[in-house]
C-alpha positions as CSV (number, residue, x, y, z in Angstrom):
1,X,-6.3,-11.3,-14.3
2,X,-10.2,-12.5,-14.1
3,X,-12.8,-10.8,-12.1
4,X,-15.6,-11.6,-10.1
5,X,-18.9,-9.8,-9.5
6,X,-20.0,-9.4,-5.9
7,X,-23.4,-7.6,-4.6
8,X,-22.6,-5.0,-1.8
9,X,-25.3,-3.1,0.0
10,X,-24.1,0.6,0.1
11,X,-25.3,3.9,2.3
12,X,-28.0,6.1,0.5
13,X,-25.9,9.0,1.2
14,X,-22.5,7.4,-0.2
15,X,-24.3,6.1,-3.2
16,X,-25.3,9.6,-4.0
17,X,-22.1,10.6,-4.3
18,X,-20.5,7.9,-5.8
19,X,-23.2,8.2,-9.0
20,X,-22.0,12.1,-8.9
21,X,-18.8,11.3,-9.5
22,X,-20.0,8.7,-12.2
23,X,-22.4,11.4,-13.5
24,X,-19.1,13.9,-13.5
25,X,-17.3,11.0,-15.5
26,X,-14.6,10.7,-12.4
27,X,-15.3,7.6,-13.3
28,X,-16.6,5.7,-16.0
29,X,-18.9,3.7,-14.1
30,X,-20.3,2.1,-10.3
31,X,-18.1,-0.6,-10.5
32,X,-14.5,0.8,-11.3
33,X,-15.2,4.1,-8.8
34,X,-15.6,1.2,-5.7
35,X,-12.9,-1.2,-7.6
36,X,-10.5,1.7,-7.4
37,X,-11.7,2.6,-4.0
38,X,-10.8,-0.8,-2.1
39,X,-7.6,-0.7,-4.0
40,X,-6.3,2.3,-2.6
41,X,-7.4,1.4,1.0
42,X,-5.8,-1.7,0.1
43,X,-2.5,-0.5,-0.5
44,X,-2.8,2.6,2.5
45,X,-3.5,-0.8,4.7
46,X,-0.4,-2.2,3.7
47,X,1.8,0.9,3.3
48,X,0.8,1.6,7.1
49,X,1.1,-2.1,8.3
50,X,4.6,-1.9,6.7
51,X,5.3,1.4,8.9
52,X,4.4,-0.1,11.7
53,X,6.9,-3.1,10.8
54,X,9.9,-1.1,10.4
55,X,9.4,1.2,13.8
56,X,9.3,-2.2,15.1
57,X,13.0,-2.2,14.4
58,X,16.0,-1.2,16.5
59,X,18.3,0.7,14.4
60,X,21.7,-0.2,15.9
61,X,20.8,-3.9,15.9
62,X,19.4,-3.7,12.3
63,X,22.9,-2.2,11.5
64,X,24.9,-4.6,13.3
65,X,23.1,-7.4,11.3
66,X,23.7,-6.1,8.3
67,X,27.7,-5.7,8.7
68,X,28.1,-8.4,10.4
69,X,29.4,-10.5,7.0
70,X,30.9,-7.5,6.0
71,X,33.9,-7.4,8.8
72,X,36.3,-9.4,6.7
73,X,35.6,-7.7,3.3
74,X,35.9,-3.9,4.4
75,X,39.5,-3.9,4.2
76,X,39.6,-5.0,1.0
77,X,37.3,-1.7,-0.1
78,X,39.2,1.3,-1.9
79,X,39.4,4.4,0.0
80,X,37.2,7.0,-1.5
């Protein structure tokens, strides 16, 4: 997977911190500390745009959908 090098302007304050971590090898450098950053919000973005998906969702109609093709099969099923 290739990368690209982008120029961000950055807070005083946050940078300060972000070279602490750097300086308190977190991290091994600037670039994967912010790298790993955005990933993370990345994936909490999509995690919580998934959540908000699935409470979308009405349970008994999910259900329903999901047996329908399974009416003619079910008495063919052992009995456990």
């Amino acid at each position: 997977m290739g990368q690209a090098k982008v120029a961000i302007s950055i807070d005083d304050t946050l940078l300060v911190k972000l070279d602490t971590l750097v300086s308190e090898r977190i991290f091994p450098n600037r670039s994967k500390a912010i790298q790993q950053a955005v990933q993370e919000k990345l994936e909490r973005l999509d995690r919580n745009r998934l959540a908000r998906a699935c409470a979308l969702l009405e349970p008994e109609s999910e259900k329903a959908l999901a047996e329908e093709g399974m009416l003619n099969e079910l008495d063919q099923w052992p009995t456990y």
